[in-house]
N, CA, C and O atoms as a GROMACS GRO file, in nm:
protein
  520
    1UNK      N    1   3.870  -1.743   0.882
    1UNK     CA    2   3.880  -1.834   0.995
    1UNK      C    3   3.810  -1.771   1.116
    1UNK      O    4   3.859  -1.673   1.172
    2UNK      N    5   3.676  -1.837   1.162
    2UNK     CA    6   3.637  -1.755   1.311
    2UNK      C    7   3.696  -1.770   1.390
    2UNK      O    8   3.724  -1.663   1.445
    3UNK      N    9   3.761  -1.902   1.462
    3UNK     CA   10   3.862  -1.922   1.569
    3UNK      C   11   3.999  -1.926   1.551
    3UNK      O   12   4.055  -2.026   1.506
    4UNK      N   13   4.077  -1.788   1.595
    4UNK     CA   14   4.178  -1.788   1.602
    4UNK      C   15   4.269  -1.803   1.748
    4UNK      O   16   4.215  -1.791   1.858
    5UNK      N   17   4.386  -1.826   1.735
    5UNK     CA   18   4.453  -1.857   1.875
    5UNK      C   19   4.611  -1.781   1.895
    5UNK      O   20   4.692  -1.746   1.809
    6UNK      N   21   4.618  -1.771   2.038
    6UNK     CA   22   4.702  -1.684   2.056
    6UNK      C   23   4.826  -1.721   2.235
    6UNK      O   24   4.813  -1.681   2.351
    7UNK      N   25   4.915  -1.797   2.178
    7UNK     CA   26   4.987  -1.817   2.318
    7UNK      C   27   5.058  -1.731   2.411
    7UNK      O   28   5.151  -1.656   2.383
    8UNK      N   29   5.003  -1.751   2.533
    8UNK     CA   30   5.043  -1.622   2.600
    8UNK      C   31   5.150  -1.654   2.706
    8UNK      O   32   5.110  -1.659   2.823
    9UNK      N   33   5.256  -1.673   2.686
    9UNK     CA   34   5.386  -1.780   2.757
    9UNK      C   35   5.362  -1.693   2.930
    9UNK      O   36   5.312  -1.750   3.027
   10UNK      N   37   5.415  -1.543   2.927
   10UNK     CA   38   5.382  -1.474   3.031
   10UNK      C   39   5.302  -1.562   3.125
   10UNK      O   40   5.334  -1.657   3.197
   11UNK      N   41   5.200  -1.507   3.104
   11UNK     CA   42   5.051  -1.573   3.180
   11UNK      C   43   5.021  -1.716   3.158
   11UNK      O   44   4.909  -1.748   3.200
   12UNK      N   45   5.096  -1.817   3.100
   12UNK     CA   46   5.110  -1.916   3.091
   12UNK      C   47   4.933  -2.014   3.064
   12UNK      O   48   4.872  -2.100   3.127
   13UNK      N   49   4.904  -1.910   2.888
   13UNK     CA   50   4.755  -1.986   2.868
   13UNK      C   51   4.758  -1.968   2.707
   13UNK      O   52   4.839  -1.899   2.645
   14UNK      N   53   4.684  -2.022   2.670
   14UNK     CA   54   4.653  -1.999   2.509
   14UNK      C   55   4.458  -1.978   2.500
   14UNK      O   56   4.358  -2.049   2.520
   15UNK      N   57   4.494  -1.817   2.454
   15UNK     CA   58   4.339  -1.842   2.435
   15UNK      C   59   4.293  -1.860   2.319
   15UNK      O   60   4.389  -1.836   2.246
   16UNK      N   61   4.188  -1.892   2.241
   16UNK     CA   62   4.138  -1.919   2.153
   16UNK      C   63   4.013  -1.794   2.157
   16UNK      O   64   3.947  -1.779   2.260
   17UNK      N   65   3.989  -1.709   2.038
   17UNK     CA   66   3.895  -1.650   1.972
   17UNK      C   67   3.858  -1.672   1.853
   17UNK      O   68   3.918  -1.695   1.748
   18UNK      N   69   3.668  -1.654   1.901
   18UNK     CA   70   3.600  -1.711   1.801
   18UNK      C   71   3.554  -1.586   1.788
   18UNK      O   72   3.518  -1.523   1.887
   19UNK      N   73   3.549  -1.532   1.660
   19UNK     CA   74   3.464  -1.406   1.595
   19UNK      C   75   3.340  -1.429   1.469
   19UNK      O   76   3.296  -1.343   1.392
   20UNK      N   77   3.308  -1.560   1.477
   20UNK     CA   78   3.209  -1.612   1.360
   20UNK      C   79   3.153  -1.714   1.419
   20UNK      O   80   3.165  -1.723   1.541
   21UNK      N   81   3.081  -1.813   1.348
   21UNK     CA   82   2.996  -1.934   1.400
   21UNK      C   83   3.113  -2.018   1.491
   21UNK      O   84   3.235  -2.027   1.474
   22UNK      N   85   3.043  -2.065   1.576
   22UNK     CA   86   3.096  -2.137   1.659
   22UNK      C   87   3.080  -2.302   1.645
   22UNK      O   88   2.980  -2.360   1.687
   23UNK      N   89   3.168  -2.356   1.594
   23UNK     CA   90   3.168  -2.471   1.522
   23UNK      C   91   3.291  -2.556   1.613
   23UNK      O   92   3.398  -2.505   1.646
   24UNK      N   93   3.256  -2.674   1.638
   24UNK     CA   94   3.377  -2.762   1.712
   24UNK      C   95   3.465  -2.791   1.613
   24UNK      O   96   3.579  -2.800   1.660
   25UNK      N   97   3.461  -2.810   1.502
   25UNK     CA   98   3.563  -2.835   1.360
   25UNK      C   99   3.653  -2.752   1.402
   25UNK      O  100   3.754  -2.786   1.464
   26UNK      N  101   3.617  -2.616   1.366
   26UNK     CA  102   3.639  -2.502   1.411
   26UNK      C  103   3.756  -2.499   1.536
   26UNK      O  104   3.877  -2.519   1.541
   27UNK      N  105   3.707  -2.482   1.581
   27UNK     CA  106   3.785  -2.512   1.737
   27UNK      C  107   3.860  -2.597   1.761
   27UNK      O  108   3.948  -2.563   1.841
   28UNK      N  109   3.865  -2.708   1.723
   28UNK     CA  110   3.958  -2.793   1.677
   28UNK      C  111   4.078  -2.800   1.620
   28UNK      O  112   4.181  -2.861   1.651
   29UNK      N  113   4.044  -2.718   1.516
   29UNK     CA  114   4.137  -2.660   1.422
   29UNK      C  115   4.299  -2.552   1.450
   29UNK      O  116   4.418  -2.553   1.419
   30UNK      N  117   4.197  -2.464   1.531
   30UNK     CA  118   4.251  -2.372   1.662
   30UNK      C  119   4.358  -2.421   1.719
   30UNK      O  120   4.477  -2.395   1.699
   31UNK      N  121   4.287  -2.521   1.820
   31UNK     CA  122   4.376  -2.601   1.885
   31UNK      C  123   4.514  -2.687   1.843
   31UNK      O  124   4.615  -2.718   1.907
   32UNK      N  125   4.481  -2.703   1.741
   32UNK     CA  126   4.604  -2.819   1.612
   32UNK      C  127   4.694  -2.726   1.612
   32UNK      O  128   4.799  -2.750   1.670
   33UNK      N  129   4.675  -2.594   1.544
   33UNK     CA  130   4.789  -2.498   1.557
   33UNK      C  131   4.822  -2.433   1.616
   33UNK      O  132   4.920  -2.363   1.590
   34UNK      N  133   4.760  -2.428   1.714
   34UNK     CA  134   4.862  -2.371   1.839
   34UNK      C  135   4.902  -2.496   1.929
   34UNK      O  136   4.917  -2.472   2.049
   35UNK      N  137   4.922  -2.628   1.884
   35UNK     CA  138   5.024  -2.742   1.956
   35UNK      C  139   5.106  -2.742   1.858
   35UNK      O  140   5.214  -2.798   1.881
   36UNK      N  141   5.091  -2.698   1.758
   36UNK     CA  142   5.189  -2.698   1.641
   36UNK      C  143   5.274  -2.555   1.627
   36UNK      O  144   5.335  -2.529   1.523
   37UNK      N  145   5.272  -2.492   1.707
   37UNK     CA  146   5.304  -2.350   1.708
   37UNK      C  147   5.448  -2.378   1.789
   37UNK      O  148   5.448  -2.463   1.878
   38UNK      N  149   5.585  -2.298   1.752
   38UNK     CA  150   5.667  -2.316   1.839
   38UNK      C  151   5.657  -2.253   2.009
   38UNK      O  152   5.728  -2.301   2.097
   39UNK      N  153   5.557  -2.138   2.036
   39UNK     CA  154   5.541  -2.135   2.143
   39UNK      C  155   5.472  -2.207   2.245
   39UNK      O  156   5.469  -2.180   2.365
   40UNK      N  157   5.415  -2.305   2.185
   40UNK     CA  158   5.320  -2.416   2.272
   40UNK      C  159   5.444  -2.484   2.379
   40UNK      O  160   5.562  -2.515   2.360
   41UNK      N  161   5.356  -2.489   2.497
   41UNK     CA  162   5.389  -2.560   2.581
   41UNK      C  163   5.315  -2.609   2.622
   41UNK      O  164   5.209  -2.546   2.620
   42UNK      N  165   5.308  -2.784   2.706
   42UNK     CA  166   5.250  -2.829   2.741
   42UNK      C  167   5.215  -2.782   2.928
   42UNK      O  168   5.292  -2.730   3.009
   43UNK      N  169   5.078  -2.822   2.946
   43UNK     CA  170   5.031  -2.690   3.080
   43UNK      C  171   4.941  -2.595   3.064
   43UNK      O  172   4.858  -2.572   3.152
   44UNK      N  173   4.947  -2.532   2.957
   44UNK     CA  174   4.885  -2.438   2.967
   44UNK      C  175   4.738  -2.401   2.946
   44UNK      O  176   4.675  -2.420   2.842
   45UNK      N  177   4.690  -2.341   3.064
   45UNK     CA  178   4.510  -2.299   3.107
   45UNK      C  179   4.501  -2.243   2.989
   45UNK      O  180   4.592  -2.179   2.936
   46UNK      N  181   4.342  -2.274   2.919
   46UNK     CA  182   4.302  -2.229   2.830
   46UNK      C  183   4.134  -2.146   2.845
   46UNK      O  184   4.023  -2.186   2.881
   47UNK      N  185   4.190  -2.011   2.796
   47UNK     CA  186   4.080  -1.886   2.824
   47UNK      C  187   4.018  -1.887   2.629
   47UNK      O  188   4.078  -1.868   2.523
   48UNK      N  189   3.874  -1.920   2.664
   48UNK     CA  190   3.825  -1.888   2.491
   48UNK      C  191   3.720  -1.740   2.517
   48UNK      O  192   3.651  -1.692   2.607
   49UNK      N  193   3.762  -1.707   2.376
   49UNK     CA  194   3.658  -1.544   2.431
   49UNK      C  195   3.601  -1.568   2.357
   49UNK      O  196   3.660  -1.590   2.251
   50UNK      N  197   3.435  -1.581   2.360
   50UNK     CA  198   3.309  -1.635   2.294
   50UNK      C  199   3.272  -1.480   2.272
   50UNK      O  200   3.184  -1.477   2.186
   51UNK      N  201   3.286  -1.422   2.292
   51UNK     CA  202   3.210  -1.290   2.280
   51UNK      C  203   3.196  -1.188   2.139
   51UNK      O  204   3.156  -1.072   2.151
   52UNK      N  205   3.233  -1.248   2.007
   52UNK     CA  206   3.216  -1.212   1.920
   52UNK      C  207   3.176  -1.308   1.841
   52UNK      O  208   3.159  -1.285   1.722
   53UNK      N  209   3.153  -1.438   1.897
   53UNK     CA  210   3.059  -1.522   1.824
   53UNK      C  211   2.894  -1.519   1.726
   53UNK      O  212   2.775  -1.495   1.743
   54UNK      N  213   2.951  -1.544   1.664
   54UNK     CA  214   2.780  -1.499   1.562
   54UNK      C  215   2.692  -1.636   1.576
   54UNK      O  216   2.615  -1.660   1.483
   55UNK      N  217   2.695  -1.724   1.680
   55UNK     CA  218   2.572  -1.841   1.657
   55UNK      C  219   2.640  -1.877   1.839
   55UNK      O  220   2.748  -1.868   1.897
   56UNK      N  221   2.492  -1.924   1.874
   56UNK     CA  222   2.476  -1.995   2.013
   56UNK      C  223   2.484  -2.120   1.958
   56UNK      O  224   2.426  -2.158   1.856
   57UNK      N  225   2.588  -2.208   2.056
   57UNK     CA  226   2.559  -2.336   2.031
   57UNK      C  227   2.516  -2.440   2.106
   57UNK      O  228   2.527  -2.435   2.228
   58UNK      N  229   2.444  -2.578   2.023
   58UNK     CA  230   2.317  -2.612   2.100
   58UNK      C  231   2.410  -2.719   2.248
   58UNK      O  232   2.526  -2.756   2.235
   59UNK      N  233   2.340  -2.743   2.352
   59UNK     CA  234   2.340  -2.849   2.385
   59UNK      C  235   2.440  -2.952   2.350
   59UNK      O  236   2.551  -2.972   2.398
   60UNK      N  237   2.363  -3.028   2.236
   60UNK     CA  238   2.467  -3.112   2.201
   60UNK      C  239   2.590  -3.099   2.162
   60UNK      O  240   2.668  -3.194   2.150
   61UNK      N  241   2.625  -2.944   2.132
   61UNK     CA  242   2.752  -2.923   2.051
   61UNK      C  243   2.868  -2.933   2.151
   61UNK      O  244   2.978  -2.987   2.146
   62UNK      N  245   2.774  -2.829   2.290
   62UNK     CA  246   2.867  -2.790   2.407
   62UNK      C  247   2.920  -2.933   2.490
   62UNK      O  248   3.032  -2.956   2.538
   63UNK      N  249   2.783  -3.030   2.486
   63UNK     CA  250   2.873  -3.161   2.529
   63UNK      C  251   3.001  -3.232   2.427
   63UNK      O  252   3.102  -3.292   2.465
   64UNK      N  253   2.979  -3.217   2.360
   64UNK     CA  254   3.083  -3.284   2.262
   64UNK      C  255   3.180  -3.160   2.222
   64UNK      O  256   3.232  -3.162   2.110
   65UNK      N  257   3.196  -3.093   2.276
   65UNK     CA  258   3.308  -2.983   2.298
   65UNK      C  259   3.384  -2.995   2.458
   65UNK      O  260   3.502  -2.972   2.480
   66UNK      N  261   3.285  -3.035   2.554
   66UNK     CA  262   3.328  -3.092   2.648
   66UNK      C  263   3.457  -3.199   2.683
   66UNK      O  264   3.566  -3.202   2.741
   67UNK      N  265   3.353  -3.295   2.596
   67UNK     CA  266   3.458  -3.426   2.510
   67UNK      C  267   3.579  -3.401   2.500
   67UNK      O  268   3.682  -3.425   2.563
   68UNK      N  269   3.550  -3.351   2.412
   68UNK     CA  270   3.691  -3.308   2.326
   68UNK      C  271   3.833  -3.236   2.412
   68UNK      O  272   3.950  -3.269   2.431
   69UNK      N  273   3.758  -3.139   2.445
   69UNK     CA  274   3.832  -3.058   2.561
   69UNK      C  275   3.906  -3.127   2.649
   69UNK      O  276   4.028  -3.111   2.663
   70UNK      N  277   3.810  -3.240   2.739
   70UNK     CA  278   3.858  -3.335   2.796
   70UNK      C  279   4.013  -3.428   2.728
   70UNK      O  280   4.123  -3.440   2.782
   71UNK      N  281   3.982  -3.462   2.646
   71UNK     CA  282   4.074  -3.519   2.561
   71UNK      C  283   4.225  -3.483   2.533
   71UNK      O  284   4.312  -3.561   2.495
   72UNK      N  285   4.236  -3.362   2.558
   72UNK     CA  286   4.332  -3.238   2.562
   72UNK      C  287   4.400  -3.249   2.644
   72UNK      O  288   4.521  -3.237   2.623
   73UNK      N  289   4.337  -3.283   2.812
   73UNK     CA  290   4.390  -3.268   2.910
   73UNK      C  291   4.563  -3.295   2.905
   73UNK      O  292   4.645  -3.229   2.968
   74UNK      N  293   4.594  -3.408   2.815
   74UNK     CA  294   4.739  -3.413   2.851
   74UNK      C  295   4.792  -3.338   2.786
   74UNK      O  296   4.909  -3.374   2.801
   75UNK      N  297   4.794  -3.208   2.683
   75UNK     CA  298   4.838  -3.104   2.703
   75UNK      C  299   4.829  -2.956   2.746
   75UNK      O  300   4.907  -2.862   2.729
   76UNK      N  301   4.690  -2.967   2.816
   76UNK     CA  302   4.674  -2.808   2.896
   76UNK      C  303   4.638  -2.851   3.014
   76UNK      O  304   4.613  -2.969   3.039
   77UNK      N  305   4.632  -2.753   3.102
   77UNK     CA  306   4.637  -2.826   3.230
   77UNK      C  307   4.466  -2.844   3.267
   77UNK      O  308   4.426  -2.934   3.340
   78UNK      N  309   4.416  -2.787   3.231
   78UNK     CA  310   4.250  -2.887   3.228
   78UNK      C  311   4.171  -2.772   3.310
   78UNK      O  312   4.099  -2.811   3.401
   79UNK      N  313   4.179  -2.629   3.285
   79UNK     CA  314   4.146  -2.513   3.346
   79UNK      C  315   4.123  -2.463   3.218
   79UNK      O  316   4.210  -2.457   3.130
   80UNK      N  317   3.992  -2.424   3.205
   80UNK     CA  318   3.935  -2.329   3.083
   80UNK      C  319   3.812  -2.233   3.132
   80UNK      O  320   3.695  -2.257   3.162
   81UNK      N  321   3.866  -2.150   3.128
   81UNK     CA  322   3.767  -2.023   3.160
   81UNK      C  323   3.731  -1.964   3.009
   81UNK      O  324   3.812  -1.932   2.922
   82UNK      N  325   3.567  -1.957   3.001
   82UNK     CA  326   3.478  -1.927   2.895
   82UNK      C  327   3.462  -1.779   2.896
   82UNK      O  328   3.424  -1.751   3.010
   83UNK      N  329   3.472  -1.672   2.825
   83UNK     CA  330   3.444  -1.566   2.817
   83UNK      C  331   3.332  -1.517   2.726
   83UNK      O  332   3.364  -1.482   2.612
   84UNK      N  333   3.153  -1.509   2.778
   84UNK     CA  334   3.093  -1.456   2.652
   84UNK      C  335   3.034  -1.349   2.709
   84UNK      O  336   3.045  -1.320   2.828
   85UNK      N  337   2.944  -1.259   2.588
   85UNK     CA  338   2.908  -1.171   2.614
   85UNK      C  339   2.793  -1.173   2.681
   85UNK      O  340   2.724  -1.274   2.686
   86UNK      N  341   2.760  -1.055   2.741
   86UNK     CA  342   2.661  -1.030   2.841
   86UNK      C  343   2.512  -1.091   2.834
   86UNK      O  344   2.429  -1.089   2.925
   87UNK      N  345   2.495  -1.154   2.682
   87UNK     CA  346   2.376  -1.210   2.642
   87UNK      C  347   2.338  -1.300   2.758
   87UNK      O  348   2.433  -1.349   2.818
   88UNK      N  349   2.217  -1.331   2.802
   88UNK     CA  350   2.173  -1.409   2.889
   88UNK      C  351   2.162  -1.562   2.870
   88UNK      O  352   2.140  -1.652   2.951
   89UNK      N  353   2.189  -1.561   2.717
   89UNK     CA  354   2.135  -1.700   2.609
   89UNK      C  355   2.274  -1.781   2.628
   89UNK      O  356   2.300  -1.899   2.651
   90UNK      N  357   2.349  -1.669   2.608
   90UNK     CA  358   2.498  -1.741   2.594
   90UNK      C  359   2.561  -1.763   2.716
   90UNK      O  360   2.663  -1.831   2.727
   91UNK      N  361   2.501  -1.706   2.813
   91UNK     CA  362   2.570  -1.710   2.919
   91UNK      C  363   2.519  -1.854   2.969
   91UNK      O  364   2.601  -1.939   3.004
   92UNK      N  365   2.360  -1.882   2.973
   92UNK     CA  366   2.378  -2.003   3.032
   92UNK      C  367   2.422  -2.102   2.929
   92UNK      O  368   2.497  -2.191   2.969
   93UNK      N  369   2.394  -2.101   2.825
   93UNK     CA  370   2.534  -2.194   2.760
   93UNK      C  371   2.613  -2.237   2.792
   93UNK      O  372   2.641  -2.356   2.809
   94UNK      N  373   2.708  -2.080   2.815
   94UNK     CA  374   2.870  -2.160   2.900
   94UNK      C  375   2.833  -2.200   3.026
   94UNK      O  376   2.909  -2.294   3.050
   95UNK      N  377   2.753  -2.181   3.132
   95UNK     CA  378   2.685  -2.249   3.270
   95UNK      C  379   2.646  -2.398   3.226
   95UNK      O  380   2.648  -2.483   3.315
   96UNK      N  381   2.614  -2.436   3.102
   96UNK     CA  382   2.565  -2.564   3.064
   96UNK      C  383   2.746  -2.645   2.996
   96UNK      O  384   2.779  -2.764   2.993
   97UNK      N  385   2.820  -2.529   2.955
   97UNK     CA  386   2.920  -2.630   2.897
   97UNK      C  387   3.004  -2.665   3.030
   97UNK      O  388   3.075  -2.767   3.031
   98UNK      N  389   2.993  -2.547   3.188
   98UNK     CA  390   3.086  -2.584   3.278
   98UNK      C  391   3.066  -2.736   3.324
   98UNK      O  392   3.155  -2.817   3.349
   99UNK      N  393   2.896  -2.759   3.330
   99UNK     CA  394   2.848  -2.891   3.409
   99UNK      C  395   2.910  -2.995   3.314
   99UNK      O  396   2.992  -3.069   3.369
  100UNK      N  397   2.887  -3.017   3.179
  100UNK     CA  398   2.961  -3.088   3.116
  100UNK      C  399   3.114  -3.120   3.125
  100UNK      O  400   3.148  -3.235   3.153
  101UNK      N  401   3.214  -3.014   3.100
  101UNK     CA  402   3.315  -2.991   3.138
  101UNK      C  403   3.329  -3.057   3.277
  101UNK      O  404   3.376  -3.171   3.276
  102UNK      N  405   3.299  -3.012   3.383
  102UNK     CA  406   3.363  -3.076   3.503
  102UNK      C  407   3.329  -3.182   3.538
  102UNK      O  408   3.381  -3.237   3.635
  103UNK      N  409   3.180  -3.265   3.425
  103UNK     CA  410   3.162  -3.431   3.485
  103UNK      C  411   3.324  -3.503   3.365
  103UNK      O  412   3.357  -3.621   3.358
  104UNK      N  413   3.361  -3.436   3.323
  104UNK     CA  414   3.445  -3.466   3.234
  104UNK      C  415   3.602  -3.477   3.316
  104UNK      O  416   3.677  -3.573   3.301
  105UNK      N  417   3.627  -3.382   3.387
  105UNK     CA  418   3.698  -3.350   3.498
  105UNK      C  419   3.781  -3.245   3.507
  105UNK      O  420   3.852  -3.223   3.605
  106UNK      N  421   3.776  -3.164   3.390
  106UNK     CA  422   3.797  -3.010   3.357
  106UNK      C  423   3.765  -2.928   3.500
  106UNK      O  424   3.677  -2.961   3.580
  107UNK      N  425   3.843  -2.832   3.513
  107UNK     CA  426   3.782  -2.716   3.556
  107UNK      C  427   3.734  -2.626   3.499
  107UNK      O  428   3.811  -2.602   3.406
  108UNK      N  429   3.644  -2.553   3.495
  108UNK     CA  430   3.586  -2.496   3.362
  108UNK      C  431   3.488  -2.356   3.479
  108UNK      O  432   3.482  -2.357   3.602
  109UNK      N  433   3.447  -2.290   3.415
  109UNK     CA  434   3.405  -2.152   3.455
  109UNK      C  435   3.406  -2.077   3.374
  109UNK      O  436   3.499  -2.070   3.294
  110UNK      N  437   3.255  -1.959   3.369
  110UNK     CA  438   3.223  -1.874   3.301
  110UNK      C  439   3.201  -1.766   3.295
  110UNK      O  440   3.101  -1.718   3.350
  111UNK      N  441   3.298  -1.685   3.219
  111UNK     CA  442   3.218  -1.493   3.286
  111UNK      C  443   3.192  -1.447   3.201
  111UNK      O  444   3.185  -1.513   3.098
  112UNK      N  445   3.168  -1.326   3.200
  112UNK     CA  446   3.084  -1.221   3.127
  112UNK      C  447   3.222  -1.082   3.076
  112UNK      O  448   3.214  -0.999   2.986
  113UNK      N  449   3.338  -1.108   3.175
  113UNK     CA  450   3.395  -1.046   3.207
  113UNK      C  451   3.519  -1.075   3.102
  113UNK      O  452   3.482  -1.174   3.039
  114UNK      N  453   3.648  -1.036   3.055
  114UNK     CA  454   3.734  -1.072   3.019
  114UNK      C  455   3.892  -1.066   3.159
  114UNK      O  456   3.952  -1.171   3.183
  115UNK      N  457   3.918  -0.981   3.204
  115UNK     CA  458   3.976  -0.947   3.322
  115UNK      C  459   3.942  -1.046   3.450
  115UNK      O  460   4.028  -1.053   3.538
  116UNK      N  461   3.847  -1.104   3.460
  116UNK     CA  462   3.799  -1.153   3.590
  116UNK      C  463   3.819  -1.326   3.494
  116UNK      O  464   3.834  -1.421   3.571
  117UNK      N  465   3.818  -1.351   3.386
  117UNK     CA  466   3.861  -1.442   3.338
  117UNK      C  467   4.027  -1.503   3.413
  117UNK      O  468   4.074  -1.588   3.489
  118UNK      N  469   4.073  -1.353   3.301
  118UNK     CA  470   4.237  -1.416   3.351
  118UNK      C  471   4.249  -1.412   3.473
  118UNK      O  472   4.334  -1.489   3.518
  119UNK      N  473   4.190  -1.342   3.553
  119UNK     CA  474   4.202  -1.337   3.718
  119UNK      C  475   4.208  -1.488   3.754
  119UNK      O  476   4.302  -1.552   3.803
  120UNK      N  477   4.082  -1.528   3.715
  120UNK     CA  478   4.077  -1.626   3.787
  120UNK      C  479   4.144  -1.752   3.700
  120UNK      O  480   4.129  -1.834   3.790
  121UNK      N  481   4.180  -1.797   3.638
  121UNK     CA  482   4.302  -1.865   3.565
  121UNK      C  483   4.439  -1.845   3.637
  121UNK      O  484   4.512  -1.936   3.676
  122UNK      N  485   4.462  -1.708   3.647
  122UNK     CA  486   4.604  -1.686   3.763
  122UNK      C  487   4.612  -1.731   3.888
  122UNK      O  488   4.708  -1.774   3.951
  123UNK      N  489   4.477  -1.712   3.923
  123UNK     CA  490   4.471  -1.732   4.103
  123UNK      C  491   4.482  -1.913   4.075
  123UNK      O  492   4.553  -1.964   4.161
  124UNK      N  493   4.424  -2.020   3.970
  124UNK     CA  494   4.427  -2.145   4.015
  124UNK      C  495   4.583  -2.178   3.960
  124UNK      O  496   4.635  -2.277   4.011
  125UNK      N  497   4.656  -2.107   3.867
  125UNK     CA  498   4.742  -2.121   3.852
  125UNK      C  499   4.864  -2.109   3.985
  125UNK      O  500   4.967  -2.174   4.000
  126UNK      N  501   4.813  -2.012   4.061
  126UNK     CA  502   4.924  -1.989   4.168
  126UNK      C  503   4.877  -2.049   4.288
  126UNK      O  504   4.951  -2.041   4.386
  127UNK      N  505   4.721  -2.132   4.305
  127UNK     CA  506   4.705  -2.262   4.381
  127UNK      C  507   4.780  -2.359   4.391
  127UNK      O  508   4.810  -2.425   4.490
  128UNK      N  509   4.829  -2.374   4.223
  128UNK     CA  510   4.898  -2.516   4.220
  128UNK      C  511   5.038  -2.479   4.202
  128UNK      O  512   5.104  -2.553   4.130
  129UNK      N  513   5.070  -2.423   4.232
  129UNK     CA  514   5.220  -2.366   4.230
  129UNK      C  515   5.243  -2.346   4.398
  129UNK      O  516   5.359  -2.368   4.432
  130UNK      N  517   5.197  -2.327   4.453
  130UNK     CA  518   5.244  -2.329   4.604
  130UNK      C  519   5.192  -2.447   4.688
  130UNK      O  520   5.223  -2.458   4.807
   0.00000   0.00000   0.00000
């Protein structure tokens, strides 16, 4: 399985890791079981760490991952921070899936970073909490 998932009640997010091709099936899949997981709660910001991914994906995939994502909204709170690696290829990728993502109405954002990820997932988390 390349995308696996992991709920993090604490920090109140579920991230999803992909360590193989990056496939929306895929990701999909992810997602099913961790709403099916007894720690799921509905709310929660979702952090994916792209950074052991073995395939860039095109354009079309990232809009219709967009989609999808979108679709979700009524159970995460619609905050997904992208984590890939330092590659320049992949990076504007996730810069191409944020524009998608937010005509969608996601908040969405991309780093390079893993730490500056959850950073910033916490900080919009404790926006909307005060």
């Amino acid at each position: 399985m390349p995308v696996h998932h992991r709920i993090e009640r604490e920090a109140h997010r579920m991230v999803l890791i992909v360590s193989g091709p990056l496939c929306n099936d895929e990701v999909d899949r992810a997602y099913a079981e961790a709403f099916a997981s007894p720690e799921f709660v509905p709310g929660l910001d979702t952090l994916i760490d792209i950074r052991a991914a073995s395939t860039n994906p095109t354009p079309s995939e990232l809009r219709e991952r967009a989609r999808r994502s979108a679709e979700m909204t009524r159970s995460l709170s619609g905050h997904v921070a992208l984590v890939f690696a330092t590659n320049d290829v992949q990076y504007g990728m996730g810069r191409m899936y944020t524009v998608f993502a937010q005509e969608r109405g996601l908040n969405a954002e991309v780093f390079t970073d893993l730490a500056e990820a959850q950073t910033w997932l916490a900080s919009l988390r404790n926006r909307t909490r005060g």
